[in-house]
C-alpha positions in Angstrom: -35.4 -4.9 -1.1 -35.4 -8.7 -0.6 -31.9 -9.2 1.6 -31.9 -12.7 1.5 -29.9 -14.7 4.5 -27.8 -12.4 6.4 -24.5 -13.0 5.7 -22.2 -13.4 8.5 -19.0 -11.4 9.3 -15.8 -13.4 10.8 -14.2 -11.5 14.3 -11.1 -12.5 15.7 -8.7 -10.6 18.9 -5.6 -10.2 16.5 -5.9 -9.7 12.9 -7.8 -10.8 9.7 -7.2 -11.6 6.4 -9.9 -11.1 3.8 -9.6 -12.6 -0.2 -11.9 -13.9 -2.7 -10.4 -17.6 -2.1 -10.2 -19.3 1.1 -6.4 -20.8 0.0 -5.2 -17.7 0.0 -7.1 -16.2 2.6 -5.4 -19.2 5.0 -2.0 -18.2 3.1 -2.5 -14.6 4.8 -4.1 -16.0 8.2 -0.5 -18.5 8.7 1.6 -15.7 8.3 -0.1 -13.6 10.7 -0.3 -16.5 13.1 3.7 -17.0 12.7 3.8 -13.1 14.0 4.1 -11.7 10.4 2.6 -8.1 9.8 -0.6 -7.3 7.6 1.5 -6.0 5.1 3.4 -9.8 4.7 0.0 -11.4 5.3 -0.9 -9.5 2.4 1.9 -10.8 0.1 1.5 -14.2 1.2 -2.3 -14.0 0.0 -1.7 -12.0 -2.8 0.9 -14.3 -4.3 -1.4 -17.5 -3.9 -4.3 -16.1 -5.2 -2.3 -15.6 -8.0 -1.9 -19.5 -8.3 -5.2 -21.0 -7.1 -7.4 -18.1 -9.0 -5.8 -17.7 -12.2 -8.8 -16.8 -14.0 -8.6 -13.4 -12.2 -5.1 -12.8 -12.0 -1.3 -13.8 -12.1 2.3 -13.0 -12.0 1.6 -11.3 -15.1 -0.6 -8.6 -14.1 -0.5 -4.8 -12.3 -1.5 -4.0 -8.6 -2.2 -1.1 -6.5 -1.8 -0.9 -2.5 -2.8 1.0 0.0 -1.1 0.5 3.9 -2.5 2.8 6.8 0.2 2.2 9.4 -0.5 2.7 13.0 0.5 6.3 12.9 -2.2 6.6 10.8 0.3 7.3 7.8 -1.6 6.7 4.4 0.6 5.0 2.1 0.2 4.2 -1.8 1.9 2.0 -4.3 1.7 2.0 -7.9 2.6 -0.7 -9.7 1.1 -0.7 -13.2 3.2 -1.6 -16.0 3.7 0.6 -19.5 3.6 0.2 -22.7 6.5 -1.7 -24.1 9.3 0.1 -26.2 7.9 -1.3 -29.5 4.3 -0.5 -28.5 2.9 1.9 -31.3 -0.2 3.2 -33.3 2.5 2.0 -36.4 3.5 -1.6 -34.9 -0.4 -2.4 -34.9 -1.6 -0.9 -38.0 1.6 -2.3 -39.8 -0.5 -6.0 -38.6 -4.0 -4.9 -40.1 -5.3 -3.9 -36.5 -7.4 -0.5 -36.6 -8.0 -1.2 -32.6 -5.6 -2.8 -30.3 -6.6 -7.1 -30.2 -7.9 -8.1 -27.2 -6.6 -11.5 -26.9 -2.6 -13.4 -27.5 0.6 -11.7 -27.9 -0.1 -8.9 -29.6 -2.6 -8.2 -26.3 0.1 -8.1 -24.1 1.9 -4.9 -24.3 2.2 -3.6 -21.0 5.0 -4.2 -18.3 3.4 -6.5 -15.6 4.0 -4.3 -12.7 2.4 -6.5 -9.8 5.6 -7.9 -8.8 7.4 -4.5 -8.7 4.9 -3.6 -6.1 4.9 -6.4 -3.8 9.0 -5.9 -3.5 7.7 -1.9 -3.1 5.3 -3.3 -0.3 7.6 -5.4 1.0 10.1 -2.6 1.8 7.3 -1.1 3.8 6.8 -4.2 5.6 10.2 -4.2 6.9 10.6 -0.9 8.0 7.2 -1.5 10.0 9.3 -4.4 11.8 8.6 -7.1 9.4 10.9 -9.9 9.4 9.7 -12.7 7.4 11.9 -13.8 4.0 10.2 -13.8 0.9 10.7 -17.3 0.4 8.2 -17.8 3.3 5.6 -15.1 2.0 6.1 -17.1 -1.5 5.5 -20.9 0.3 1.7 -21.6 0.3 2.2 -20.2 -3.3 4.6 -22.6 -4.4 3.1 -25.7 -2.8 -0.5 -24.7 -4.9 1.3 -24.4 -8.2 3.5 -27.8 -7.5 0.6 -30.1 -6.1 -1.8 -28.6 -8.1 -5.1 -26.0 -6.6 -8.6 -27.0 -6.8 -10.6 -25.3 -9.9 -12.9 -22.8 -8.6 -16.7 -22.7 -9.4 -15.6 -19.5 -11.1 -12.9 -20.4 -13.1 -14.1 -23.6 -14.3 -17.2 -20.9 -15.5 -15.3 -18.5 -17.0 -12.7 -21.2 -18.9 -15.9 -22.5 -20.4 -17.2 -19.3 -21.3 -14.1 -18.0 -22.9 -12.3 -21.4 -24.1 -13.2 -20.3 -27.8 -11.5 -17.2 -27.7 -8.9 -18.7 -25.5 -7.7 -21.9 -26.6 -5.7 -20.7 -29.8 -3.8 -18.4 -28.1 -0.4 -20.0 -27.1 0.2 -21.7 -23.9 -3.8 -21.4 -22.7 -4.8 -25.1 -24.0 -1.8 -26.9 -22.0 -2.0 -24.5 -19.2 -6.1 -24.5 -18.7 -7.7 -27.5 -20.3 -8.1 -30.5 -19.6 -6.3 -33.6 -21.6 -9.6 -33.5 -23.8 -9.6 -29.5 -24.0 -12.5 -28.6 -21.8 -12.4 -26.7 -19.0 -11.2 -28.6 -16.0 -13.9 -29.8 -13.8 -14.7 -28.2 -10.2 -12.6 -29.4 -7.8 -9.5 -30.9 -10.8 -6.0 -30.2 -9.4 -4.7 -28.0 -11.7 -0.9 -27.9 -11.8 1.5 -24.9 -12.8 5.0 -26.4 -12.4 6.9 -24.0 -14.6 5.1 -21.0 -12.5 6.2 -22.9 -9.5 9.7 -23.0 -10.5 9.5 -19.2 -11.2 8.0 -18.1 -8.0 11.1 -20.8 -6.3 13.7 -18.7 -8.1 12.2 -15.6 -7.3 12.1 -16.6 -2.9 15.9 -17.2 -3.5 17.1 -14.9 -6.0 14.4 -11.7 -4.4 11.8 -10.1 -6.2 13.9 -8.1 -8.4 15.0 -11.1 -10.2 11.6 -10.9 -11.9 12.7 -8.0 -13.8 16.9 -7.6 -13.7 17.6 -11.6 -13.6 17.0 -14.9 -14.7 13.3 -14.8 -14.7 13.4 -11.6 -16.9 15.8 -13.1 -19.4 13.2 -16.0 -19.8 10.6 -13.6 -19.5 11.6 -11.0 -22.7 13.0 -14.3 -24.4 9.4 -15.7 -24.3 7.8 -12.3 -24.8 10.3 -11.5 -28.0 9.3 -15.1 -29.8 5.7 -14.5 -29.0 5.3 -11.6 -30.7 4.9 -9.0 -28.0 5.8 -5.6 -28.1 7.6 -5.9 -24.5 11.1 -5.6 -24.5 13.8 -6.8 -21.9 15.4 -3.2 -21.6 11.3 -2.5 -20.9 11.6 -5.0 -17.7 15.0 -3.8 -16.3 13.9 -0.2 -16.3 10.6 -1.0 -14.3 9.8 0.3 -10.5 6.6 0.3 -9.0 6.5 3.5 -7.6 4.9 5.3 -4.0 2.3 8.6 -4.6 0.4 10.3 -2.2 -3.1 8.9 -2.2 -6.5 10.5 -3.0 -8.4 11.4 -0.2 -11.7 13.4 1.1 -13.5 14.3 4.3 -16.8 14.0 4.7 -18.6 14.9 7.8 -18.7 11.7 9.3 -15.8 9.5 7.8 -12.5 10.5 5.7 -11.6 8.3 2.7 -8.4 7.8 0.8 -8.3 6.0 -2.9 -5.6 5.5 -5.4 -4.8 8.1 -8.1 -4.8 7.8 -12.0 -4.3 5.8 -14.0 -6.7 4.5 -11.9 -10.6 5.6 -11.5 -10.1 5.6 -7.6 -11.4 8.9 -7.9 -14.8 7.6 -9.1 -15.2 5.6 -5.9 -14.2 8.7 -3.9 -16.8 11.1 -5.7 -19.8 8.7 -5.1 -19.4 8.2 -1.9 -18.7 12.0 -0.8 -21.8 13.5 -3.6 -24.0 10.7 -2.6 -22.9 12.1 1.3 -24.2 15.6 0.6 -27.6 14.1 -0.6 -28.9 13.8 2.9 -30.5 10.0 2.2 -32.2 8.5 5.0 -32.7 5.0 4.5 -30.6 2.3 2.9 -32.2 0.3 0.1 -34.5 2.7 -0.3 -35.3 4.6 -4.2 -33.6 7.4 -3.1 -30.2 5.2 -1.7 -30.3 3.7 -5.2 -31.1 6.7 -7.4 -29.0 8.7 -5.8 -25.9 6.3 -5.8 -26.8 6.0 -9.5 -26.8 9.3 -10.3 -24.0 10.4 -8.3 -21.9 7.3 -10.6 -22.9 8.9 -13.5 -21.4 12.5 -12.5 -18.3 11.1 -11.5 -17.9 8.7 -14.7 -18.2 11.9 -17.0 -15.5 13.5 -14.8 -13.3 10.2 -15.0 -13.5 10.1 -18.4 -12.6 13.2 -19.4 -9.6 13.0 -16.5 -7.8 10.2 -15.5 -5.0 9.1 -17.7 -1.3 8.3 -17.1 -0.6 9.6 -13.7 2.4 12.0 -15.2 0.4 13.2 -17.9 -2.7 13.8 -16.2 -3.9 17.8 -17.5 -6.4 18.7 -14.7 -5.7 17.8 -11.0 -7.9 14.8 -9.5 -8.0 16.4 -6.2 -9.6 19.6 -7.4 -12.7 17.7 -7.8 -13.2 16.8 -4.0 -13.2 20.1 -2.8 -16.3 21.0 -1.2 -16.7 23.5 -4.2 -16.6 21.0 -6.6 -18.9 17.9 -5.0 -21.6 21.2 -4.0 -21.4 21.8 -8.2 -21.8 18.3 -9.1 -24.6 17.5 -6.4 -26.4 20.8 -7.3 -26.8 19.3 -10.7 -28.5 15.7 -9.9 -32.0 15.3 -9.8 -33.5 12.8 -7.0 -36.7 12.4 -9.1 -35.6 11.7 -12.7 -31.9 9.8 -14.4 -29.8 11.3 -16.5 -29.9 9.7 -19.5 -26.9 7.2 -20.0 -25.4 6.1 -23.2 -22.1 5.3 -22.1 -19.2 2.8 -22.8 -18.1 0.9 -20.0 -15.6 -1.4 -19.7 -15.3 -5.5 -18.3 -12.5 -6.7 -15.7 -11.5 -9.0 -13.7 -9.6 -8.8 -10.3 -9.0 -9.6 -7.0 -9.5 -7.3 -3.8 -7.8 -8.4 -0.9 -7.3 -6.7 2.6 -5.4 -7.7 5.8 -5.3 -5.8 9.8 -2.8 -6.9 12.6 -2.3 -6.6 15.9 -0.4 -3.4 15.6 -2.8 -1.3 13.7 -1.5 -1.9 10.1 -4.3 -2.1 7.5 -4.1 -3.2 4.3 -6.2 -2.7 1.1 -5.1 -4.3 -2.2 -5.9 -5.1 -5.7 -4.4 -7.2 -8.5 -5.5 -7.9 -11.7 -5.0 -9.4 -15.3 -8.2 -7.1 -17.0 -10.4 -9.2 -18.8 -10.8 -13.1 -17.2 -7.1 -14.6 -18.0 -5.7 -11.7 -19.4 -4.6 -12.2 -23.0 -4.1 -15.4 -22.6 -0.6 -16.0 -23.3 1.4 -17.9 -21.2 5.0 -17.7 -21.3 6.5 -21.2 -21.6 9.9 -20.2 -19.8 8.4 -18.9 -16.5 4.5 -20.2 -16.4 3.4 -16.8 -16.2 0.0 -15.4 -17.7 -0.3 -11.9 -19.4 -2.5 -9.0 -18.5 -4.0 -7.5 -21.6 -4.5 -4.2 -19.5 -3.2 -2.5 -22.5 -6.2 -3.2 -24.7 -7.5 0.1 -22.7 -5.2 2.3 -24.7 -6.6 3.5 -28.1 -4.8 4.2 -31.6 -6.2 7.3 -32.0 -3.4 9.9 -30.7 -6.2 12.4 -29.8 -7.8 9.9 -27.5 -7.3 10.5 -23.8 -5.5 7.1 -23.8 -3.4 6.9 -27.4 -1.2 4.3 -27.2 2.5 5.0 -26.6 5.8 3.4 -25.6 5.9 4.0 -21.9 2.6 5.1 -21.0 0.4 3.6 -18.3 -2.6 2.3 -19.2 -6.0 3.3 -17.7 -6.7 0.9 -14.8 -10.0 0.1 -13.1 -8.1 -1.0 -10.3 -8.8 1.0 -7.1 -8.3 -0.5 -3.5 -10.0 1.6 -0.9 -9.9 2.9 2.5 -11.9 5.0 5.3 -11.5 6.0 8.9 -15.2 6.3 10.6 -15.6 9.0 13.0 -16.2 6.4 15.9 -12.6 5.6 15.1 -13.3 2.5 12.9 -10.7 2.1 10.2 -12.2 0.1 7.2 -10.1 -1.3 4.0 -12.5 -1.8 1.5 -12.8 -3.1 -2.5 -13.9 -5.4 -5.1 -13.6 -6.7 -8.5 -15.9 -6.0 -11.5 -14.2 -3.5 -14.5 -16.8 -0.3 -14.7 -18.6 -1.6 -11.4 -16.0 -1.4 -9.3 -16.9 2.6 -7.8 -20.5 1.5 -8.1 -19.9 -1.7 -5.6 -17.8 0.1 -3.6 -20.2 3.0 -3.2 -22.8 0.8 -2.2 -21.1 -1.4 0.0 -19.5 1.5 2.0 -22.6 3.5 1.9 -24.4 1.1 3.5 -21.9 0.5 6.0 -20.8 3.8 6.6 -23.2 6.1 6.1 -25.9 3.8 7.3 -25.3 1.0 9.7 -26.1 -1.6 8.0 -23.9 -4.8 9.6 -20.7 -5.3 7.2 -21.5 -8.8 5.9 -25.0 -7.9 5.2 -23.6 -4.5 3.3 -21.3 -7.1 0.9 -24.5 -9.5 0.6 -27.3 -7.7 -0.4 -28.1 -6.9 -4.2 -26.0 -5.2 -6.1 -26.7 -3.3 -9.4 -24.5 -2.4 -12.3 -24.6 0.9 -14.7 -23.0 -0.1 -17.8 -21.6 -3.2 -19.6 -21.2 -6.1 -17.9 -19.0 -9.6 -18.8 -19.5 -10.1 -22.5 -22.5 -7.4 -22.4 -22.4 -4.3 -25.0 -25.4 -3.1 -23.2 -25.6 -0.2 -20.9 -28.3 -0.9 -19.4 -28.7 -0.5 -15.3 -28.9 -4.1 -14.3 -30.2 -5.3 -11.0 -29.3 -8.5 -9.6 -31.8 -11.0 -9.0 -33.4 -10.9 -5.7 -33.6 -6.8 -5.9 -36.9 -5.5 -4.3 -39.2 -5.5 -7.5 -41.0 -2.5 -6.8 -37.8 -0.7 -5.9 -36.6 -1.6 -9.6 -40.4 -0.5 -11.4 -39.8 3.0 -9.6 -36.2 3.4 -10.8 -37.7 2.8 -14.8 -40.2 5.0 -13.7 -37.7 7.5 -13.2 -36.2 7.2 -16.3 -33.5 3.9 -15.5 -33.5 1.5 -18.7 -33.9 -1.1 -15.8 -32.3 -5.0 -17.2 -32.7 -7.5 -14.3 -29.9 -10.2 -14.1 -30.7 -14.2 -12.8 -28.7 -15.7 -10.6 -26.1 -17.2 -12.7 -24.6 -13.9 -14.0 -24.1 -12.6 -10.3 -20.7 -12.4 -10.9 -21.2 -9.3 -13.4 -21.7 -7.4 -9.7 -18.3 -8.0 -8.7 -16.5 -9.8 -5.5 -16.5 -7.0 -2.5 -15.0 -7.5 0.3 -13.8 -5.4 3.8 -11.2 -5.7 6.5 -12.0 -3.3 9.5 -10.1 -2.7 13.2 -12.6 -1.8 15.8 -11.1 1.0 18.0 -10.6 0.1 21.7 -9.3 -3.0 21.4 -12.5 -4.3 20.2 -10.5 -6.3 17.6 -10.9 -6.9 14.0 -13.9 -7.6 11.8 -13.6 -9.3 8.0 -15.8 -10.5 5.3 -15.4 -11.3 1.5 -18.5 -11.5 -0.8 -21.0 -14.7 -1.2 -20.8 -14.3 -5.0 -16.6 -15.6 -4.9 -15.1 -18.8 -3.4 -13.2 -17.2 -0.7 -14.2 -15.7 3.0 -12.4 -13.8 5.9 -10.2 -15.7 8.5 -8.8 -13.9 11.8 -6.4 -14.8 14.6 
């Protein structure tokens, strides 16, 4: 396979911070300069990558953590957001709608639970020792929605690509555009005073206020004259909440991933089926096939599985016993694919990761879904709106039927692994149905065979399924993938699509934090394909 330039890893004595943009990666590094834990380095990344990447998330969206402190106590948070009181199969057919609209108010449905979980994670924090106010985790965010953040590569991309679709919906245009209603030009501040306000009020008032106080009066004010089916009484009754994470053993590293509603169980079962195929060499057909293959058992488990955590009807973990991967492996093929007409769905996100000094790791994830969520931005607060509840379906004897209350299924799914050298690795990316697949690859590279961790991120990347704006499901290969690697996998049986350059971010933005044992210090890097990077101490 053609690797191109190596890409390097960052190493530093103290800690790291890992994001998909370096403003918020420095956000992180500061606070674990000032003597602030992973877990507030975290927040203060997560909370300006919310500002200064708006195309991939914002206060408005759902999150999902997972903290290893130096006990080596596994800790998860969920904080996805339900379906709002007045969220029913009747509210949408009562509109015309036989499927639930993708884009505006009537897109945003669900709870945004991201804030919930970073006052969840905070808690944690403190009880680790943490000390820092959340004014000061909130500060680097405030200053880039006051003075205005640089417009990404990425997000002046993705505004372009979606301004059609976009610019009717209310508060995108004034929020997005430019004064002639273009997307902004690379490098154009881009200003978000009223969200700057909001995330003030919310450093003095605490991060509750976002859903009991003055920014959730504004909130289900806005919310109510948009349209949405969120209610106020469906704020003040939210709370993230903690669950014990997935995890798995595999002979030569354990792994933990988040439970439904999200499909961290996907990323779990690649890695620990594709573990029992016994491949030798990275990048090779049989690395690649059998990653491929291994996606596809796991996806038809997934589907017919993961739901709202509470109303899940068949236990996630029953499917990493050693029983249950030996059934699935026995029944791929290393020579030929299964065939693959499957629906698959788009997303974007942000992973981020963070390691201190004391042996806290951190692996997180935040999104909006689809790039800039519904849309909608709420004039009160600045805030944008996850459409995550598009997911759902109006057909009660779906897996998903919409209802008030219910969580909707998330693609979300932060990661973690301990090596058997002693290595402990937080790992994940962005990228809707290619989220497992990256992760999979990434790790198995890393894990299962050596290769160095920003070369594991760099290297092409394939995708089964749809990708952005793509009803194909296809298995598409980035461009530079070995060529006679790709002409065996269609020999196999692989409808094989190749991908240029410019669609590379269909493969998602990976990234990895790990703490070398021995006080051999810490290791980050975060893909090529986003604008960010790893920074240590």
């Amino acid at each position: 396979m053609g690797h191109g330039s190596v890409h390097e890893s960052v190493r530093a004595g103290a800690g790291m911070v890992a994001s998909p943009h370096h403003l918020a990666t420095e956000a992180g590094r500061a606070v674990l300069e000032e003597g602030g834990n992973a877990i507030e380095a975290a927040l203060a990344a997560a909370a300006a990558i919310a500002v200064v990447y708006p195309h991939m998330n914002h206060l408005g969206g759902d999150g999902f953590w997972l903290i290893r402190d130096a006990k080596g106590r596994v800790a998860y948070i969920e904080a996805a957001g339900p379906a709002g009181a007045k969220a029913t199969p009747a509210f949408y057919r009562e509109r015309g709608y036989d499927e639930l609209p993708t884009r505006g108010a009537l897109a945003a449905l669900t709870v945004p639970g991201q804030v919930g979980g970073w006052k969840l994670a905070g808690e944690i924090a403190t009880a680790l020792g943490g000390k820092m106010p959340v004014r000061r985790l909130l500060e680097a965010a405030i200053a880039h929605a006051r003075a205005g953040a640089p417009v990404s590569a990425s997000q002046h991309r993705h505004t372009a690509q979606k301004k059609a679709e976009l610019a009717p919906v209310p508060g995108f245009a004034a929020t997005f555009l430019d004064e002639t209603g273009e997307a902004p030009a690379i490098g154009t501040l881009l200003r978000q005073t009223r969200l700057a306000d909001t995330l003030e009020q919310l450093g003095r008032a605490g991060l509750s206020d976002f859903y009991r106080g003055d920014v959730a009066r504004e909130l289900a004010a806005d919310l109510d004259h948009a349209g949405s089916p969120v209610t106020r009484e469906d704020l003040d009754g939210y709370e993230a909440v903690r669950r014990p994470p997935l995890t798995v053993t595999l002979p030569t590293l354990r792994l933990w991933g988040s439970p439904p509603p999200t499909q961290g169980l996907a990323t779990l079962m690649i890695l620990a089926l594709f573990a029992k195929l016994g491949v030798k060499e990275p990048e090779s057909f049989a690395h690649v096939h059998g990653l491929i293959e291994a996606t596809k058992r796991a996806f038809l488990i997934r589907d017919r599985v993961v739901t709202d955590f509470n109303r899940v009807k068949e236990e996630p973990a029953e499917f990493l016993t050693a029983l249950a991967l030996e059934r699935e492996v026995a029944a791929i093929d290393m020579g030929r694919a299964l065939p693959w007409p499957h629906k698959a769905a788009p997303g974007d996100t942000i992973w981020l990761g963070a390691a201190d000094r004391h042996g806290t790791l951190v692996s997180y994830i935040q999104s909006i879904y689809w790039e800039f969520g519904s849309g909608l931005v709420l004039p009160g607060t600045g805030v944008l709106m996850q459409n995550r509840g598009t997911s759902f379906s109006l057909d009660p004897k779906a897996l998903n039927p919409l209802e008030p209350g219910r969580r909707p299924f998330h693609t979300l799914n932060p990661g973690m692994t301990e090596l058997a050298d002693g290595r402990l690795v937080a790992f994940g990316c962005m990228g809707g149905e290619g989220q497992p697949q990256t992760n999979a690859a990434v790790m198995s590279r890393y894990a299962l065979h050596g290769v160095p961790l920003g070369d594991a991120v760099a290297r092409p990347r394939w995708l089964l399924g749809r990708s952005w704006g793509s009803p194909s499901t296809t298995l598409k290969l980035e461009d530079g993938f070995d060529g006679a690697l790709a002409e065996r996998l269609e020999r196999a049986g692989h409808e094989v699509e190749m991908l240029g350059a410019a669609e590379a971010d269909s493969f998602g933005h990976a990234g990895a934090v790990v703490i070398h044992p021995a006080k051999r210090g810490f290791e980050g890097t975060h893909d090529p394909r986003a604008d960010g990077g790893a920074a240590g101490i």
